[in-house]
C-alpha positions in Angstrom: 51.3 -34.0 -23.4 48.5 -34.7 -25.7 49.4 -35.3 -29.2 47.8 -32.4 -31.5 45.2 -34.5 -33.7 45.8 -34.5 -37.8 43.0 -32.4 -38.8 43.8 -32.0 -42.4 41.3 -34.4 -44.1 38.6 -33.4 -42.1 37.0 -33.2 -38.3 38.6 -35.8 -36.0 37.1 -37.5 -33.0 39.6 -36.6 -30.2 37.9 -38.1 -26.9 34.9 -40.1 -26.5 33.4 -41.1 -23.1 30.3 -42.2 -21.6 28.4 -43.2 -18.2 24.9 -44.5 -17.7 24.3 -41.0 -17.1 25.8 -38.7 -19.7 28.3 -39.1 -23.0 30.7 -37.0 -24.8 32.2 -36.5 -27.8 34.6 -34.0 -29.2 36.2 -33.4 -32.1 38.7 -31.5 -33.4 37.7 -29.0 -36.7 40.0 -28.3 -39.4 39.8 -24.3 -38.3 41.1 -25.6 -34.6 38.1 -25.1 -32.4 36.5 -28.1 -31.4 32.9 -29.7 -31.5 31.7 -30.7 -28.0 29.0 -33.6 -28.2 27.0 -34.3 -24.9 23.8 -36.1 -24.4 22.3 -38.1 -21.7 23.1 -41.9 -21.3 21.2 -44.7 -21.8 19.9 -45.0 -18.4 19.5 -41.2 -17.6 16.8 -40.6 -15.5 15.8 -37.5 -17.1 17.0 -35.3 -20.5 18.3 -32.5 -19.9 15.9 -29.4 -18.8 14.6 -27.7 -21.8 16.0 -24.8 -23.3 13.6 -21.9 -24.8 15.3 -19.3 -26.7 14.5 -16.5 -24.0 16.7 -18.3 -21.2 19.2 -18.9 -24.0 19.5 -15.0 -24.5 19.4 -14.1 -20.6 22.2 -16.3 -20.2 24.1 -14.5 -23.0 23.1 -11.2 -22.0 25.0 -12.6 -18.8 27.9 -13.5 -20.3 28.9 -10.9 -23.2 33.1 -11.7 -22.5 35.9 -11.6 -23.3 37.4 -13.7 -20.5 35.9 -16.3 -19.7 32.0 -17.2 -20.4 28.7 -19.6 -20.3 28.1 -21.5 -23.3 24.7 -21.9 -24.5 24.4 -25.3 -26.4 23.1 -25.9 -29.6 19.9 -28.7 -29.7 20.9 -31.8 -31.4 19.0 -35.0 -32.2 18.0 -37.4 -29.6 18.4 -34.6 -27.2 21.9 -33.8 -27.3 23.3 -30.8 -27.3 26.7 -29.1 -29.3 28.8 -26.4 -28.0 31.8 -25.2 -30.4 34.6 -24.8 -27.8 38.2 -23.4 -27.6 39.9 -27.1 -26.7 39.1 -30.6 -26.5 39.5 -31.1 -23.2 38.0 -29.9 -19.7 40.0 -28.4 -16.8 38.8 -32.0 -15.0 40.7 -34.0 -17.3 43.6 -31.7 -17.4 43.7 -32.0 -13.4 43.0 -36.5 -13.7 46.0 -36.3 -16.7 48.8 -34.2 -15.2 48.2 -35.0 -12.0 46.9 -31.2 -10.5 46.4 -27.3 -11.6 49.8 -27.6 -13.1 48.7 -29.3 -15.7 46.1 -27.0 -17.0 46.7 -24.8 -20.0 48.8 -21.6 -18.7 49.2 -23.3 -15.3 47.9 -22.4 -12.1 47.9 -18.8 -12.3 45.4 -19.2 -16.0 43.3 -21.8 -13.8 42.6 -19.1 -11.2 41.8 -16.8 -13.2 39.3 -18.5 -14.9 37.6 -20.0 -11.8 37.8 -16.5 -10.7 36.0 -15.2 -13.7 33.0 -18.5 -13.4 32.3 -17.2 -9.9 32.1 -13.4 -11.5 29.3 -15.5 -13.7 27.7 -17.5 -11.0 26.8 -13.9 -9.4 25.8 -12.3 -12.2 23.3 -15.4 -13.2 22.3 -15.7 -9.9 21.5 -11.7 -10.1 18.3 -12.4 -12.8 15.3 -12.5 -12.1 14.0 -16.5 -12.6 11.8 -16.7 -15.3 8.9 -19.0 -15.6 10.6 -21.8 -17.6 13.4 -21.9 -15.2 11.5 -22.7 -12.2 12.4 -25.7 -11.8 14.3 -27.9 -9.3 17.9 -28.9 -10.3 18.2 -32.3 -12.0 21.1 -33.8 -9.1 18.8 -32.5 -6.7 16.0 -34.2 -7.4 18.4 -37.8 -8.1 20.1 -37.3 -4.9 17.1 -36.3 -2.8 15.0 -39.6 -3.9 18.3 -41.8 -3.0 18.7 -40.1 0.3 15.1 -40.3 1.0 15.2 -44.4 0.2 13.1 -44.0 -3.1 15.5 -45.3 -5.2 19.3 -47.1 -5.5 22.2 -46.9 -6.4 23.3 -49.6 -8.5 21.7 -51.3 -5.3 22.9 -49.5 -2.6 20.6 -47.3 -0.6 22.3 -44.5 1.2 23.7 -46.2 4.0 25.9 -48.5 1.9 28.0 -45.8 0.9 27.5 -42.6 3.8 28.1 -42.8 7.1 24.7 -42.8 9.2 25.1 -39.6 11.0 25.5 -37.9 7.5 23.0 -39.2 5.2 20.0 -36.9 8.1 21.8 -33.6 7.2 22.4 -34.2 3.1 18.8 -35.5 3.1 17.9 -31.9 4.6 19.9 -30.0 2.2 18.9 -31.7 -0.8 14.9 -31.7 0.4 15.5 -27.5 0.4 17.2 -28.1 -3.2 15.0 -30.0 -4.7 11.7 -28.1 -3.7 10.7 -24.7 -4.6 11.5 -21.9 -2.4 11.0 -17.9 -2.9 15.1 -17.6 -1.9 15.9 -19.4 -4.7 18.2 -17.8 -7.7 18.5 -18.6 -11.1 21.3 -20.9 -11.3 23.4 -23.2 -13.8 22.3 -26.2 -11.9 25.2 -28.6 -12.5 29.0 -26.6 -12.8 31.4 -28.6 -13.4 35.3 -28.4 -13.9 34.0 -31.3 -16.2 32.3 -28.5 -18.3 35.0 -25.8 -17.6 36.8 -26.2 -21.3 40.1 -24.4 -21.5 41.9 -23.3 -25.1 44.4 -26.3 -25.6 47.2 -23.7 -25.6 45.9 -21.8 -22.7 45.9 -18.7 -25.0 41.7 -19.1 -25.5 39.3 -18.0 -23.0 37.6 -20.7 -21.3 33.8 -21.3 -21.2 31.5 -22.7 -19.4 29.5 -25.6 -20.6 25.4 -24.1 -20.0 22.3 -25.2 -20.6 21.5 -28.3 -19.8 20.5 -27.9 -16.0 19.5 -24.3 -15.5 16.8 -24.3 -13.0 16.0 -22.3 -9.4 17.9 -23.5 -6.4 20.1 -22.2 -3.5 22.6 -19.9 -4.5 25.5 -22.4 -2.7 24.5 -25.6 -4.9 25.9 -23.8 -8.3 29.2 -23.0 -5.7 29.4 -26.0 -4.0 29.3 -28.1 -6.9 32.9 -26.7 -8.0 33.5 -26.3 -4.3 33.5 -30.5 -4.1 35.0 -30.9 -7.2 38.0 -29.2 -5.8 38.4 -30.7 -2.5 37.6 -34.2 -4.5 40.5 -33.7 -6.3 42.6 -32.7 -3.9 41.9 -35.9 -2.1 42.8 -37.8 -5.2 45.4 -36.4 -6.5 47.2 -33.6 -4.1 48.3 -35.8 -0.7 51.9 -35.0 -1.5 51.3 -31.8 -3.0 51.3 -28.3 -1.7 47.2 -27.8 0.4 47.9 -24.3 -1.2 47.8 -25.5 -4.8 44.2 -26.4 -4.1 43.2 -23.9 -1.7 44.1 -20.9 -3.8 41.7 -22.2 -7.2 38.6 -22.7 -4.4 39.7 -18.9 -2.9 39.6 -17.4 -6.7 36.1 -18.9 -7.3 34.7 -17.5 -3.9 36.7 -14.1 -4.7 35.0 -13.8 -8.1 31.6 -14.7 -6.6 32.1 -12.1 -3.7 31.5 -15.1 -1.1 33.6 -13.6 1.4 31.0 -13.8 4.6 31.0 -16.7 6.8 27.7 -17.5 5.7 28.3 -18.2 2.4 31.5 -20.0 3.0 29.0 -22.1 5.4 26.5 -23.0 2.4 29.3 -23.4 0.0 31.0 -26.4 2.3 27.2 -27.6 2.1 26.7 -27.7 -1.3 30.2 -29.2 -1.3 28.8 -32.7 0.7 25.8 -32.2 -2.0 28.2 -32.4 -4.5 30.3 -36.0 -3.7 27.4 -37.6 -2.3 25.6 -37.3 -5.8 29.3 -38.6 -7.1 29.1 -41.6 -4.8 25.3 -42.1 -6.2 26.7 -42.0 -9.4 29.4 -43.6 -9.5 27.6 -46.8 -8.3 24.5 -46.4 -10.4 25.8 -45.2 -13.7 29.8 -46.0 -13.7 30.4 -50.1 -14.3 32.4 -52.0 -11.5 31.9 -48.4 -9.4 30.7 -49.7 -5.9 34.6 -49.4 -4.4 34.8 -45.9 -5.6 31.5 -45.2 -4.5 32.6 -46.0 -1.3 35.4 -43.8 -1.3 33.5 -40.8 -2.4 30.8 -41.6 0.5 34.2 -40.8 3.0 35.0 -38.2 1.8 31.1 -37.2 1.4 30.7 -38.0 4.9 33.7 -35.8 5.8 32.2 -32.6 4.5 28.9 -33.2 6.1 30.6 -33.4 9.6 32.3 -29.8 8.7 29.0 -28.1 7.4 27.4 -29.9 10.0 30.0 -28.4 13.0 
């Protein structure tokens, strides 16, 4: 268990962490919420999508609460942005530190609920019109589709270094129809994370979302896949030895909430999912140091999916 920091003198730094790609800072206030930091690395290949104050209030209007809800960030210099958030850490780290959904605030039964509540939110985003400033393609798309496609590296590996052959065809595919314009596409968040998915420390706080900072137009399974991967990525790492239940049930409460119950959308979910740890094995390698041998593993386990949404 995390030690509760000493606020009494003032704000204190309680995790700092950074990538090539993106950093973080939080910091715990005096009042106990916390002060979430992120901006985009030094060797970011774009900032984050802009943010105009009338996508700011249709993603509000989409999340009104209570339970859990999308968090519009704050701008900040050198194109950060701030969110003031119920704990200082995300459901990702809570998963990495304890070891599975255990170890989240409230347990398992608080995780699915709020996974539950983000795929309620994912619908409901996905339900707006897209306005003008939002059509854009999603940031990962457009990384991943110019590594599959041989335009760029990752920290010097092209696509075939880390995937298997047969897969990197099919992801190319998928991330081409992400990555372009399409009249089927939805408003979406663009990058969900359970990186971004910040629990109340006690697990007696709402969670919220982390927004802002992708929203762009693309296939409604990208958004779902994204969490989709995360899941099955940590139940690679971390839950062998574990119940498959403990993992299953968190990826069945985010499809429940989202009303993805058709075979069809369970199909573009598992392909957003290979989406999802391919970019992880990009980035890994290109923005993590020393990340080629992980790289490799993610590219398995990228490969892996691609053979199921590829079946």
């Amino acid at each position: 268990m995390t030690a509760a920091p000493d606020t009494a003198q003032g704000p204190v730094v309680v995790d700092a962490y950074a990538t090539g790609l993106l950093a973080t800072t939080v910091t715990a206030l005096p009042d106990g919420g916390h002060h979430w930091l992120r901006r985009p690395g030094a060797r970011a290949p774009e900032p984050f999508a802009p943010l105009t104050p009338r996508l700011r209030a249709l993603v509000e209007r989409t999340s009104p609460g209570p339970g859990t809800r999308l968090l519009v960030g704050a701008p900040a210099p050198d194109g950060a942005r701030t969110y003031a958030a119920p704990g200082p850490y995300s459901v990702a780290h809570w998963l990495i530190a304890g070891g599975g959904p255990h170890a989240v605030p409230g347990g398992p039964r608080a995780l699915h609920d709020a996974l539950r509540e983000v795929g309620a939110l994912l619908a409901a985003l996905h339900a707006r019109p897209v306005p003008a400033e939002a059509r854009r393609p999603a940031r990962a798309a457009v990384r991943l589709h110019a590594w599959l496609s041989g335009r760029t590296t990752a920290g010097g590996a092209v696509a075939a270094d880390l995937l298997d052959g047969a897969a990197v065809g099919p992801l190319r595919a998928w991330a081409a129809e992400a990555a372009r314009p399409a009249t089927g596409h939805v408003l979406s968040h663009g990058a969900p994370s359970l990186g971004s998915l910040v629990p109340g420390a006690a697990g007696d706080a709402a969670a919220v979302l982390l927004t802002g900072e992708d929203l762009c137009a693309a296939p409604a399974h990208v958004d779902l896949g994204w969490i989709a991967g995360e899941l099955a990525e940590f139940r690679w790492l971390l839950g062998a030895a574990g119940d498959p239940r403990d993992w299953q049930q968190p990826l069945d409460a985010l499809l429940d909430g989202y009303g993805a119950d058709s075979a069809p959308a369970r199909d573009g979910c598992l392909r957003g999912a290979a989406l999802r740890i391919a970019l992880h094995a990009h980035d890994t390698a290109a923005y993590v140091p020393d990340g080629a041998d992980t790289a490799r593993l993610y590219g398995v386990l990228a490969t892996t999916l691609t053979e199921g949404a590829s079946a």
